[in-house]
C-alpha positions as CSV (number, residue, x, y, z in Angstrom):
1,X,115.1,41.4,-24.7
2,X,114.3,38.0,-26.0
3,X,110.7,37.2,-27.6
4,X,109.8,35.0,-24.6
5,X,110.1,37.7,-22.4
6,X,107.5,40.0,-21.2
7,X,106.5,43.2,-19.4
8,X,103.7,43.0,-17.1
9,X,102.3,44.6,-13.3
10,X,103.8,43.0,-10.6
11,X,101.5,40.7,-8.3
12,X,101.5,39.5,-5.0
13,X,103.2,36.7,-6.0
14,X,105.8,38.3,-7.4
15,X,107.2,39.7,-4.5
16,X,109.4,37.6,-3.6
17,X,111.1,37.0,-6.5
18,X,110.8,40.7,-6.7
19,X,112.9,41.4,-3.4
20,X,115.6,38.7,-4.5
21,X,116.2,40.5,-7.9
22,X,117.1,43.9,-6.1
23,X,119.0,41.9,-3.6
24,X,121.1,40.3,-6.2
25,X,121.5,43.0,-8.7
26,X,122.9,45.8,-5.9
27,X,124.6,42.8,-3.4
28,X,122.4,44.1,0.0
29,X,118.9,44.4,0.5
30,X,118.5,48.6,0.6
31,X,117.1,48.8,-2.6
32,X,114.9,45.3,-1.8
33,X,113.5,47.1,1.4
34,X,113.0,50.1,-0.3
35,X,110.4,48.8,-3.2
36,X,108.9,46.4,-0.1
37,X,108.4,50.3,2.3
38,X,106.9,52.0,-1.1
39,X,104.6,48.7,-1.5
40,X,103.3,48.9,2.6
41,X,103.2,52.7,2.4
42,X,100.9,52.7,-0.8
43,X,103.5,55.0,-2.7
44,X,104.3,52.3,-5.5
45,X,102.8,54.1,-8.4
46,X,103.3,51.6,-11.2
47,X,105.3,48.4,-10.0
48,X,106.6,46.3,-13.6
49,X,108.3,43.1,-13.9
50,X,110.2,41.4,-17.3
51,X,109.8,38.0,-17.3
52,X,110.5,35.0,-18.8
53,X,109.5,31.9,-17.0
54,X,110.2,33.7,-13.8
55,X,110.7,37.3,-12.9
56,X,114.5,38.6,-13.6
57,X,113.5,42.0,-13.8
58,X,112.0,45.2,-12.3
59,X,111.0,48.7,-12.5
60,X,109.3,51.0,-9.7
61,X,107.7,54.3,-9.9
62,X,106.6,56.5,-7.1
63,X,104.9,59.4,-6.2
64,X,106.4,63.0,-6.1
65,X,105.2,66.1,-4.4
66,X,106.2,69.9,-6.2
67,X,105.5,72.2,-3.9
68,X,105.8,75.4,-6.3
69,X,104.0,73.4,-9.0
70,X,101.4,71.0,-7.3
71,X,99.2,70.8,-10.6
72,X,102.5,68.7,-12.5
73,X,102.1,65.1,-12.1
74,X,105.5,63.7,-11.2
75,X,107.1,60.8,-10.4
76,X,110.3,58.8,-9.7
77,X,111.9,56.1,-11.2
78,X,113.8,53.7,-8.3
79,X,114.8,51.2,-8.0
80,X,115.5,49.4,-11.6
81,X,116.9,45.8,-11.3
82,X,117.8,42.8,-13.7
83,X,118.8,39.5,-12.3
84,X,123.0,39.7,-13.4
85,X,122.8,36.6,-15.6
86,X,120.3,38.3,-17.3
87,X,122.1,41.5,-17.8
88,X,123.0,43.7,-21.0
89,X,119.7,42.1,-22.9
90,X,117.9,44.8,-22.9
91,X,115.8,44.0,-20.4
92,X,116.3,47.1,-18.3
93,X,115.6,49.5,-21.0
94,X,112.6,47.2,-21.9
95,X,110.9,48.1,-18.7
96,X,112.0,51.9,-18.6
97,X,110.4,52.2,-22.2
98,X,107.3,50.2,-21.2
99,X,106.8,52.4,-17.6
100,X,107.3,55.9,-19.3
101,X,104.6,54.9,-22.0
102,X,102.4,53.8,-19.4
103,X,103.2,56.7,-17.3
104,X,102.6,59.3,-20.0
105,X,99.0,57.0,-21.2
106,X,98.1,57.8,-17.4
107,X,98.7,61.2,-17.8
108,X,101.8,62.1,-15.9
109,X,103.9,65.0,-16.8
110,X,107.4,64.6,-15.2
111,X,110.0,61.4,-14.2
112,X,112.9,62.1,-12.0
113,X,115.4,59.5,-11.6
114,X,118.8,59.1,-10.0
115,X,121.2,57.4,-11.9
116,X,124.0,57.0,-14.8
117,X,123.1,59.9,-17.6
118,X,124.8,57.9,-20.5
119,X,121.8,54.9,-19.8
120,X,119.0,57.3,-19.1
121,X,120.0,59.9,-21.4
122,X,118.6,57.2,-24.4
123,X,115.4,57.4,-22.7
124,X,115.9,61.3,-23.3
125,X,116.3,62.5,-19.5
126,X,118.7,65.0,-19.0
127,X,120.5,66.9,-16.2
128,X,120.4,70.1,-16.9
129,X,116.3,69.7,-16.7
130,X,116.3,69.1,-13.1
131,X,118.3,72.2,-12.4
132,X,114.8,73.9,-11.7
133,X,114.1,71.6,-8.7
134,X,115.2,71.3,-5.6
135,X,115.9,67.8,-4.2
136,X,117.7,66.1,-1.6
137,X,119.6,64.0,-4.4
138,X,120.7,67.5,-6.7
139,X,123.9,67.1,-9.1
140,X,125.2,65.6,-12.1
141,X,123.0,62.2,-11.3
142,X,119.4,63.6,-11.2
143,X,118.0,63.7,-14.5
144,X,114.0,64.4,-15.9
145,X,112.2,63.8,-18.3
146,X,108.9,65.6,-19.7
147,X,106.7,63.7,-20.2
148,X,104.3,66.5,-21.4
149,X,104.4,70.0,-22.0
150,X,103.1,71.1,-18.4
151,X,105.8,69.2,-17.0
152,X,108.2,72.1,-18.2
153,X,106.6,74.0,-15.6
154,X,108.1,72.2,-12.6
155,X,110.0,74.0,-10.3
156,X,111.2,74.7,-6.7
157,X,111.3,71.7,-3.9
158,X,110.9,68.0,-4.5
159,X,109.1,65.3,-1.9
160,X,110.0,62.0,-2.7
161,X,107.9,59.1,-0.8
162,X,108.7,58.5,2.8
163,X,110.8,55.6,2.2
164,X,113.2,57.3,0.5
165,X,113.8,59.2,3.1
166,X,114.6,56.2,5.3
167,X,116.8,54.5,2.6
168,X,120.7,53.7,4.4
């Protein structure tokens, strides 16, 4: 990441910019949609951009339910998205570093996150973690992170924010 960028809360303002980044960084709009259904349903719990002049990056996080846990604070990490030109700069692991620090200041236990193992896995997520919890995204892909001791204790079914579920 270069020094003139910086990590900071989305704002209304952003959003735009905020939709066009997921847009261009998948090539469609699900992933756009999806942080714009978590925003209207109220299930964005941390909502990050990088930016340098303008927004080129950003990180959501959203509510989880465990049923056979319900006192372990968990989360999910989806959608992450960095404009392509502004690509392999570190920007992306930038704002996963800055979310899980703020997650873990807030007092959250556990991160789930659907994605490529080699990139998370730096973050210290791992596969065989999740094997305790049942989601509708199970296999090599879903990885966790503790982000506490109690979050060890998770197990059994996972509910992910309504949107999710509405994701095509």
């Amino acid at each position: 990441m270069t020094p003139a960028m910086r990590i900071r809360i989305e704002e209304p303002a952003d959003r735009p910019a905020i939709h066009a980044i997921h847009a261009s960084a998948f090539g469609g709009k699900a992933e756009a949609e999806l942080v714009n259904r978590l925003r209207a349903d109220g299930d964005l719990s941390l909502s990050l951009i990088a930016c340098a002049e303008e927004p080129v990056g950003h990180i959501a996080f959203s509510p989880l339910i465990l049923a056979g846990t319900p006192s372990v604070k968990a989360c999910a990490l989806a959608p992450l998205a960095v404009l392509p030109s502004f690509q392999n700069r570190g920007i992306g692991s930038a704002l996963v570093e800055d979310g899980l620090q703020r997650l873990a200041d807030a007092g959250m236990d556990l991160v789930l996150v659907l994605g490529d193992p080699d990139f998370y896995g730096d973050f210290g997520f791992r596969a065989e973690s999740a094997s305790a919890l049942a989601t509708p995204y199970n296999g090599p892909y879903l990885q966790t992170l503790f982000l506490s001791e109690k979050g060890r204790e998770a197990r059994g079914p996972v509910t992910y924010a309504r949107a999710f579920a509405e994701l095509t």
